[in-house]
C-alpha positions in Angstrom: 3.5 15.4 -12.3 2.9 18.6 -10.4 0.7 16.7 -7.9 3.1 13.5 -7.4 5.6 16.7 -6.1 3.1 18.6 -4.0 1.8 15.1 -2.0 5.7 14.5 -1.2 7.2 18.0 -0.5 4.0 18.6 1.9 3.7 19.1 5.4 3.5 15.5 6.9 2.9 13.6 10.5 4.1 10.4 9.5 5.8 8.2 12.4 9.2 9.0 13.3 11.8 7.7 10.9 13.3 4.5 11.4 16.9 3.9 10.4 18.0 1.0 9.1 20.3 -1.2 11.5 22.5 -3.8 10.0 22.2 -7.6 10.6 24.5 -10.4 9.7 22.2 -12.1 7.7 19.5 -10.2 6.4 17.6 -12.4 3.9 17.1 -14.2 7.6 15.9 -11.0 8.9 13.3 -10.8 6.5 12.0 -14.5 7.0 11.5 -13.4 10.7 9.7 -9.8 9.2 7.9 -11.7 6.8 6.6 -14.4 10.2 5.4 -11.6 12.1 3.9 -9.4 9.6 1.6 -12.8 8.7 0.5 -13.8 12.2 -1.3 -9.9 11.7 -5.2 -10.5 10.8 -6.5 -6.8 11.8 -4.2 -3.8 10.7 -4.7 -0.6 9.1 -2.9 2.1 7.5 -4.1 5.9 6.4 -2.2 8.2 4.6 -1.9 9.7 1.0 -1.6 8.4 -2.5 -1.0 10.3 -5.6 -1.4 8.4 -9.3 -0.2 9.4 -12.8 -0.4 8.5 -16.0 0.2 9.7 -19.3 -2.7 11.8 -19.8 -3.7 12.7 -16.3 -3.0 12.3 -12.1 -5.2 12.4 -9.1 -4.3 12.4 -5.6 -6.1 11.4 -2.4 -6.5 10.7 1.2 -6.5 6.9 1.9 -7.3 4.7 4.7 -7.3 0.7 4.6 -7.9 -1.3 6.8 -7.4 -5.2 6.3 -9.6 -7.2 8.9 -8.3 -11.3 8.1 -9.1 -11.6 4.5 -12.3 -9.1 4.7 -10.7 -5.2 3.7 -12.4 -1.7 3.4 -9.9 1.0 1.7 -11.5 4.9 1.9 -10.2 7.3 -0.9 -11.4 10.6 -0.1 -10.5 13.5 -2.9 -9.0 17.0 -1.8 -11.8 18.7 0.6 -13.6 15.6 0.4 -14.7 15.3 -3.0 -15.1 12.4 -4.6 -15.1 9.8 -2.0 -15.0 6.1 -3.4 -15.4 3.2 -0.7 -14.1 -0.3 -1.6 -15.0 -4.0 0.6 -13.8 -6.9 0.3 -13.9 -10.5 1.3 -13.0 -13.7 -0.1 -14.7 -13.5 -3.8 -16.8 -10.8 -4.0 -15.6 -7.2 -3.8 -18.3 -3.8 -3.8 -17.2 -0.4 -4.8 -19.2 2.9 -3.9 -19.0 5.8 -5.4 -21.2 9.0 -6.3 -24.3 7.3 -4.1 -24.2 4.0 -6.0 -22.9 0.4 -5.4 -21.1 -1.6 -7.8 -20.2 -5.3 -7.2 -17.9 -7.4 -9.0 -16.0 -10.7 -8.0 -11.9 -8.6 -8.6 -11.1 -5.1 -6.9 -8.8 -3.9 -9.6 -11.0 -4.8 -12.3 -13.7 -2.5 -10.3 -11.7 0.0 -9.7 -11.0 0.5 -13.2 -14.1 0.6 -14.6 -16.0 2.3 -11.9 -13.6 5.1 -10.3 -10.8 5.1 -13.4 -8.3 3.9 -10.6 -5.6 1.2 -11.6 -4.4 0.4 -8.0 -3.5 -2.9 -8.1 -5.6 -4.0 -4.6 -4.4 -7.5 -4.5 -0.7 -7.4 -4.4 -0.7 -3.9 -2.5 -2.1 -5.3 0.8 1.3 -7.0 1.2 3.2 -4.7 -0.8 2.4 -1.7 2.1 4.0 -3.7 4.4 6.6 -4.8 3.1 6.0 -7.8 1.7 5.7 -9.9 -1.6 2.1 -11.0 -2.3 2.2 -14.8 -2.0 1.5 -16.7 -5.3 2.8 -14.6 -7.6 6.0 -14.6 -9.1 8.3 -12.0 -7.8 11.2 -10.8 -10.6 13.2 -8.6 -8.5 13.9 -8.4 -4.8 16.5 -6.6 -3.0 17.1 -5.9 0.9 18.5 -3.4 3.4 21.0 -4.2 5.7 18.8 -5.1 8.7 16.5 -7.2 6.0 14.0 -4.8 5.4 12.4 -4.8 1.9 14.0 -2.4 0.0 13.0 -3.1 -4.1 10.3 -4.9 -5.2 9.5 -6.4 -9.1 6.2 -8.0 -8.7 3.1 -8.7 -11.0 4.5 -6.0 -13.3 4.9 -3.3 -10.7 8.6 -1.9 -9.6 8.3 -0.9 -6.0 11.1 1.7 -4.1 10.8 1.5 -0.3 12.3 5.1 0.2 11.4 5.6 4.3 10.4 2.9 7.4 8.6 4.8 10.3 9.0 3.2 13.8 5.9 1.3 15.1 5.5 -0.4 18.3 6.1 -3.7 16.3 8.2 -3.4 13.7 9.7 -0.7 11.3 6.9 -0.1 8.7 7.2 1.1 5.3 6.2 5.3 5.3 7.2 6.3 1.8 6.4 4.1 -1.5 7.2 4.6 -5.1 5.5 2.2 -7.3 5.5 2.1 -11.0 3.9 0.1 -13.6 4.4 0.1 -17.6 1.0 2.1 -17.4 1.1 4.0 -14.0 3.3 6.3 -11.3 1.9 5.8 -7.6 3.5 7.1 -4.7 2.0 6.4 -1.3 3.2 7.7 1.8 1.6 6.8 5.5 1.0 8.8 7.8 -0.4 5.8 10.7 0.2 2.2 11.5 -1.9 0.3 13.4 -2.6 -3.0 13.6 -3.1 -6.3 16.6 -1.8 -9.6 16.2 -3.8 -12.7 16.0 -5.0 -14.3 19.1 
């Protein structure tokens, strides 16, 4: 757990932070966040990540970027060691690592068995920001008072929004704690970018 407190006591550049500012309704402030946020087809984030389990934790430099449904996600090791690059589109997903390519039709599934990762790929592209993955049951949910996602019980994960960075769109999550019955992940971004849809 030594590594989950050096990624978040670090030096960090992440963008300013954004304070929350209340709103007579916000479950209706979220609708609006949750309207915007989908009219996005090419964003990207970069930042850190740090995972734990049981028996052992890794941390890394990470960098997605989610172009429509097509996505490439970057983990790069300390001194850049150990980078693993991950594609996807619509039904097939390839994973490379250590000079080879691995294909397979589910990202988390590939990510297990290839790198050792469980990140669970499909719900975090909405989960970074902000959202609840679509289809999937969601057990838990909880807002701030300007209707900014604050807690998060989806597909077996618990997700904390601790910190919102200002962006020239929107407030965008900065600092995520996400647990699992299996797995600690915190995630903290250091860049927002993104352009809305034509």
């Amino acid at each position: 757990m030594a590594l989950l407190a050096g990624l978040l006591s670090g030096c960090e550049t992440v963008p300013e932070s954004a304070q929350s500012v209340a709103v007579d309704d916000p479950a209706a402030a979220f609708d609006t966040r949750q309207a915007v946020l989908g009219n996005i087809q090419h964003w990207f984030a970069s930042g850190r990540l740090a995972l734990a389990t049981a028996s052992e934790s890794t941390t890394a430099s990470v960098r997605w970027e989610q172009r429509a449904a097509g996505y490439t996600i970057r983990l790069t090791g300390p001194l850049g060691a150990g980078a693993v690059e991950l594609r996807g589109t619509d039904g097939q997903v390839s994973l490379k690592a250590d000079g080879k390519e691995h294909r397979a039709p589910d990202a988390d599934t590939l990510l297990r068995e290839v790198a050792g990762l469980e990140l669970p790929v499909n719900g975090l592209r909405y989960w970074l920001m902000g959202l609840a993955a679509p289809g999937q049951a969601v057990a838990g949910l909880r807002f701030d008072n300007g209707g900014r996602l604050e807690y998060l019980e989806q597909a077996g994960w618990k997700i904390r929004y601790l910190r919102y960075g200002k962006t020239e769109l929107l407030d965008m999550p900065t600092k995520l704690f996400m647990d699992s019955a299996q797995v600690r992940a915190r995630v903290v971004v250091q860049e927002w970018g993104f352009k809305q849809a034509s």
